[in-house]
C-alpha positions as CSV (number, residue, x, y, z in Angstrom):
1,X,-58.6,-102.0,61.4
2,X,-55.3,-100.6,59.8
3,X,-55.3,-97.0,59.4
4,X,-54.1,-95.4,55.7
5,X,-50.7,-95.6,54.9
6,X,-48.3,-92.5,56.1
7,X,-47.9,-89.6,53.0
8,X,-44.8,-90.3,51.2
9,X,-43.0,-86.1,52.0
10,X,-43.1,-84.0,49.0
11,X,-39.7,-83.3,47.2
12,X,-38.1,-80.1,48.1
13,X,-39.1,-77.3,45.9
14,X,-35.7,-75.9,44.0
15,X,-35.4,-72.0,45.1
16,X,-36.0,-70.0,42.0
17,X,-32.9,-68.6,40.5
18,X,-33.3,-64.9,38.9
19,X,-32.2,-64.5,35.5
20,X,-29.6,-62.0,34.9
21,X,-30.1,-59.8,31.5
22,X,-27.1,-59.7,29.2
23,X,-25.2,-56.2,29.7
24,X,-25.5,-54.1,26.6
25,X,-22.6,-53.2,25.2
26,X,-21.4,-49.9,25.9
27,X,-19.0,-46.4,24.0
28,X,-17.2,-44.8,26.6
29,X,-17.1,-41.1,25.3
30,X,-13.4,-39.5,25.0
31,X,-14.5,-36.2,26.4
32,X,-16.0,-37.1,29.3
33,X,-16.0,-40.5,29.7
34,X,-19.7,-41.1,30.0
35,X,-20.6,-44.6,29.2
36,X,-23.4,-44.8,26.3
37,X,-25.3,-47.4,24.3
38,X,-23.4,-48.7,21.5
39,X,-25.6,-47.6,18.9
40,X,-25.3,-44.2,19.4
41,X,-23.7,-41.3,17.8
42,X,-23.1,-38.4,19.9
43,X,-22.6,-38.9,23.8
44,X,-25.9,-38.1,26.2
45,X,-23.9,-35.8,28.1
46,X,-22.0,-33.5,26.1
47,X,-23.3,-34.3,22.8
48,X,-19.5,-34.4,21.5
49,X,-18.6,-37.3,18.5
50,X,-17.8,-40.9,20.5
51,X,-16.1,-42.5,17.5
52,X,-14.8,-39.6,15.4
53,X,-12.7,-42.1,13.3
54,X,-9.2,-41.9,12.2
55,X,-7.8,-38.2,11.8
56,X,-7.4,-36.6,7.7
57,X,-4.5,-37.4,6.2
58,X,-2.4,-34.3,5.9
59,X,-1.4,-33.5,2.6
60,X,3.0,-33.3,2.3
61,X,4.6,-30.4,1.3
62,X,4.2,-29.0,-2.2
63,X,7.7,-29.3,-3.2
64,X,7.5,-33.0,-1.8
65,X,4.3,-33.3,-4.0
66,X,6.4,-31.8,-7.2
67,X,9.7,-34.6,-6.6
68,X,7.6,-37.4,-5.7
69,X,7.3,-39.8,-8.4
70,X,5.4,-43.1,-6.7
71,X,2.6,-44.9,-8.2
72,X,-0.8,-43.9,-8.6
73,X,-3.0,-44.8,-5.7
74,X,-5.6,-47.7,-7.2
75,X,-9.3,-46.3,-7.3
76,X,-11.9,-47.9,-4.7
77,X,-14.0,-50.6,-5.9
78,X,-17.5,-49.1,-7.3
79,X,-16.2,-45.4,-7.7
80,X,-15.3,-43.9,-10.7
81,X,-11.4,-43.4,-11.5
82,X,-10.6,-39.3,-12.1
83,X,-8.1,-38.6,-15.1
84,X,-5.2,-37.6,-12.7
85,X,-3.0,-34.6,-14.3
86,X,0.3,-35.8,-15.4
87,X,3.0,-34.1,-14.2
88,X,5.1,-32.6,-17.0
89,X,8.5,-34.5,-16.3
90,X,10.8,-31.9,-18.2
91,X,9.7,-29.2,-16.5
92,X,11.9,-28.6,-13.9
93,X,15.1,-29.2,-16.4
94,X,13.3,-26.9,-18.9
95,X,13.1,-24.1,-16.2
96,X,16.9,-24.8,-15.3
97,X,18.0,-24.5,-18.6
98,X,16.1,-21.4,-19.3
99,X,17.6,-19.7,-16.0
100,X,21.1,-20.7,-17.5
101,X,20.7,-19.0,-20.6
102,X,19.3,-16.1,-19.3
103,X,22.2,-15.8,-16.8
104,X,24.2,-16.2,-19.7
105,X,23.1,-13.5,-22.2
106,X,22.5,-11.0,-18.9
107,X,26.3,-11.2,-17.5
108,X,27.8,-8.4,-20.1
109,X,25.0,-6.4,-19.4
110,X,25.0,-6.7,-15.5
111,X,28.1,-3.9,-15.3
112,X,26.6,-1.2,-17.4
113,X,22.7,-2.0,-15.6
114,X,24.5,-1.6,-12.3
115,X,26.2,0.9,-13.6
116,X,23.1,2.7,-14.1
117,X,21.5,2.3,-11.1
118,X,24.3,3.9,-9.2
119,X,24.2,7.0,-11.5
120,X,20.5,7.5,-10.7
121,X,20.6,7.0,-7.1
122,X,24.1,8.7,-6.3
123,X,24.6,12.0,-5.9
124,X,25.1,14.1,-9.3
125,X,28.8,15.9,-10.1
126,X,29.5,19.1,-11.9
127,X,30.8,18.6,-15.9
128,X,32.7,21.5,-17.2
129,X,33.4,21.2,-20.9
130,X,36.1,20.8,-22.5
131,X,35.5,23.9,-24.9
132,X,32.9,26.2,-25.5
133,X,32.1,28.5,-28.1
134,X,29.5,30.8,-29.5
135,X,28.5,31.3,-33.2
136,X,28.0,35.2,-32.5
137,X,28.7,37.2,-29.6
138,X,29.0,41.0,-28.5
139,X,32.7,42.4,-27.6
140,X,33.6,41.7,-24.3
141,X,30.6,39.3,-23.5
142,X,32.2,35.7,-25.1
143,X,31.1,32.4,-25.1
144,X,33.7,31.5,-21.9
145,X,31.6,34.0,-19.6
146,X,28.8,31.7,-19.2
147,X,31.2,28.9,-17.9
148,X,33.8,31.3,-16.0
149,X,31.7,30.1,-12.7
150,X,30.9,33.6,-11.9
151,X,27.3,34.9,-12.2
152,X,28.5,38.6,-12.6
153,X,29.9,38.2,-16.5
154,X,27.8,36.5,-19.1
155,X,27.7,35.6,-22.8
156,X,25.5,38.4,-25.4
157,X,24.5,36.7,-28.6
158,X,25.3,38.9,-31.5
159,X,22.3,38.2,-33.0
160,X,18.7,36.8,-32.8
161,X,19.2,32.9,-33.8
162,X,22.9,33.0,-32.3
163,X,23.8,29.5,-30.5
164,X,26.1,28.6,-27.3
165,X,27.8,25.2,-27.6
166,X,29.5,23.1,-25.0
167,X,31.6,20.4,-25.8
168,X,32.5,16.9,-23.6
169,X,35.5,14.5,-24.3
170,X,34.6,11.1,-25.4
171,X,32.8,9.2,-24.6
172,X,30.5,11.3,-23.3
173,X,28.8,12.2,-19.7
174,X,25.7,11.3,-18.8
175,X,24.0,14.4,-18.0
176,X,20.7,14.8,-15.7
177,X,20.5,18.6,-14.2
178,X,20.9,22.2,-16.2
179,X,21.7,25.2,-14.2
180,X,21.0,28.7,-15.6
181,X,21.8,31.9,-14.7
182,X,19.7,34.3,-16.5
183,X,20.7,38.1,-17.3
184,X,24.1,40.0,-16.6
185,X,24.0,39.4,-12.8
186,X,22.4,37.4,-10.2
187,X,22.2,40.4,-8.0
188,X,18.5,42.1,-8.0
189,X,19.5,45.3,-9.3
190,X,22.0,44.5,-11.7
191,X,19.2,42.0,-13.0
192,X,17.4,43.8,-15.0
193,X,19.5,46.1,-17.2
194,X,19.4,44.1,-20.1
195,X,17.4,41.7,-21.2
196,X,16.5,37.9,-20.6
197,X,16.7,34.9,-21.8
198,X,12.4,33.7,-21.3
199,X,12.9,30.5,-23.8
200,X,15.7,28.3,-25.0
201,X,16.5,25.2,-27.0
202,X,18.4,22.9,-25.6
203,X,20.2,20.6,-28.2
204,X,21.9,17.2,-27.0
205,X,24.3,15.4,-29.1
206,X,25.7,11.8,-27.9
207,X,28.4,10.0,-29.3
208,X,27.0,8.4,-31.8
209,X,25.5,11.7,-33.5
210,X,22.2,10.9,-32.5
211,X,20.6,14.4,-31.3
212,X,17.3,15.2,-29.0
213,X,16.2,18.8,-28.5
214,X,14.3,20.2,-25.5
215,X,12.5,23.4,-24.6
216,X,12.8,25.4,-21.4
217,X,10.7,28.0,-20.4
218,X,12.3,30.0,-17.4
219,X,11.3,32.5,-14.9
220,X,12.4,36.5,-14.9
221,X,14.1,36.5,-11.8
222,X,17.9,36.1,-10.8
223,X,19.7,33.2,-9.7
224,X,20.0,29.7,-10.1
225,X,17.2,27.6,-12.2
226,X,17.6,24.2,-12.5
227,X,16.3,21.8,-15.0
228,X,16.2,18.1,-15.8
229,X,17.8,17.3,-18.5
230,X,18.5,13.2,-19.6
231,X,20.9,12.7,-21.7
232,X,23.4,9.8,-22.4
233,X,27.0,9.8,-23.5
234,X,26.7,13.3,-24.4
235,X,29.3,15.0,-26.4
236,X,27.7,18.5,-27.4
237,X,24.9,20.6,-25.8
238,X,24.0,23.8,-27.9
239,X,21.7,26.3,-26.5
240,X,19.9,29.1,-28.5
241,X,18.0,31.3,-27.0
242,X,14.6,31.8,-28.5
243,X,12.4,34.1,-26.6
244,X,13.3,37.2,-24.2
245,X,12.2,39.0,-21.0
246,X,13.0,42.9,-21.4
247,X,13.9,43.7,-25.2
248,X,14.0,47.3,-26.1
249,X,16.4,49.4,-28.2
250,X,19.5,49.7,-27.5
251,X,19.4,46.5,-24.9
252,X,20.5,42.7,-25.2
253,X,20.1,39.4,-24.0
254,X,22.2,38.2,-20.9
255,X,23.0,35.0,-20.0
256,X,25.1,35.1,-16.6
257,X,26.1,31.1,-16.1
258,X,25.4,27.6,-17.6
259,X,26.5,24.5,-15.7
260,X,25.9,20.7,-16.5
261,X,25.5,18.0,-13.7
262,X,25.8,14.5,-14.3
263,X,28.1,11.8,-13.7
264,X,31.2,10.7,-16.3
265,X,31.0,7.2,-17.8
């Protein structure tokens, strides 16, 4: 009796093959170069932006800002256009011609500014007069003794209300500083034998006639006093002394010295 048929062998199996996941995309950060998940913002090691985008635009230069004269830049689409400031185009001619004129109407005046300057800041210079004179004045005591330079001879006004004038050739000085010797001397004891001058007006008279008074108050002591005193072009000073130190019977006012410092025009 035939025994059963011999089993056919069984098909090799295939040998599983493992599937291999896709690799995620990955950001490499620029700071450290850790490699993170695409989707992310800030890198998992040091936190730092990984795509910080393109830098800001710098803005140019102002005066590139003022001479540029391109088009407008087109608004993005779904925002709102701003009302851009329009740039005056006359004003940089308008300033331009503006300096001109000025330049213009200041050049005779420059000389006479500068002029100025160096009168204030430079060192000021004695002004005798040209004459002097007194409308009253005790013999042997004349108007010239309070200009002589010497502190030891002085003018006496004949009377209360007399005045001591000093004249200037024109066009005038400019004067800034008044020097006054008060009484007959400027030695101590020679002082006070007569009186003093404690008040006078000062009375300046330009070129032009125009006149400005001042009043100075000075000290009862001998020597020098010095005063500022402005005046421009300056073609008369009259002084009359107002007030004394020392009056009694028999005694008069002294004034040893007057000098003028300035500068001449």
């Amino acid at each position: 009796m035939p025994g059963p048929p011999p089993e056919a062998p069984a098909p090799p199996v295939a040998a599983a093959v493992p599937s291999v996941a896709p690799t995620a995309a990955t950001v490499r950060c620029p700071n450290c170069g850790t490699d993170n998940a695409d989707d992310r913002t800030l890198c998992v090691r040091c936190a730092l932006l990984l795509d910080p985008g393109p830098p800001p635009e710098v803005p140019p230069p102002w005066w590139r800002r003022l001479l540029r004269r391109g088009r407008r830049q087109a608004p993005l689409a779904g925002t709102r256009p701003r009302r851009a400031w329009r740039r005056p185009r006359i004003a940089l001619p308008l300033v331009l011609v503006l300096l001109a004129v000025g330049i213009w109407f200041g050049l005779p005046h420059a000389g006479r500014l500068l002029g100025l300057a160096r009168e204030e800041t430079g060192t000021p210079e004695s002004l005798p007069p040209s004459a002097v004179r007194a409308s009253g004045a005790l013999k042997g005591h004349p108007a010239g003794a309070a200009f002589d330079g010497f502190s030891n001879r002085y003018w006496a006004p004949s009377a209360s209300g007399a005045t001591l004038e000093a004249d200037f050739e024109a066009p005038g000085v400019r004067v800034t500083k008044l020097v006054v010797f008060a009484g007959t001397s400027a030695k101590k004891d020679e002082f006070l034998t007569q009186a003093r001058p404690a008040r006078i007006l000062v009375e300046i008279v330009s070129a032009d006639g125009d006149a400005s008074t001042r009043r100075i108050t000075l000290k009862d002591q001998p020597g020098q006093q010095t005063f500022n005193l402005r005046g421009s072009r300056v073609t008369r000073v009259r002084i009359t002394p107002e007030t004394a130190y020392g009056t009694a019977r028999g005694r008069h006012v002294a004034l040893a010295e007057v000098e003028f410092f300035g500068h001449r025009h």
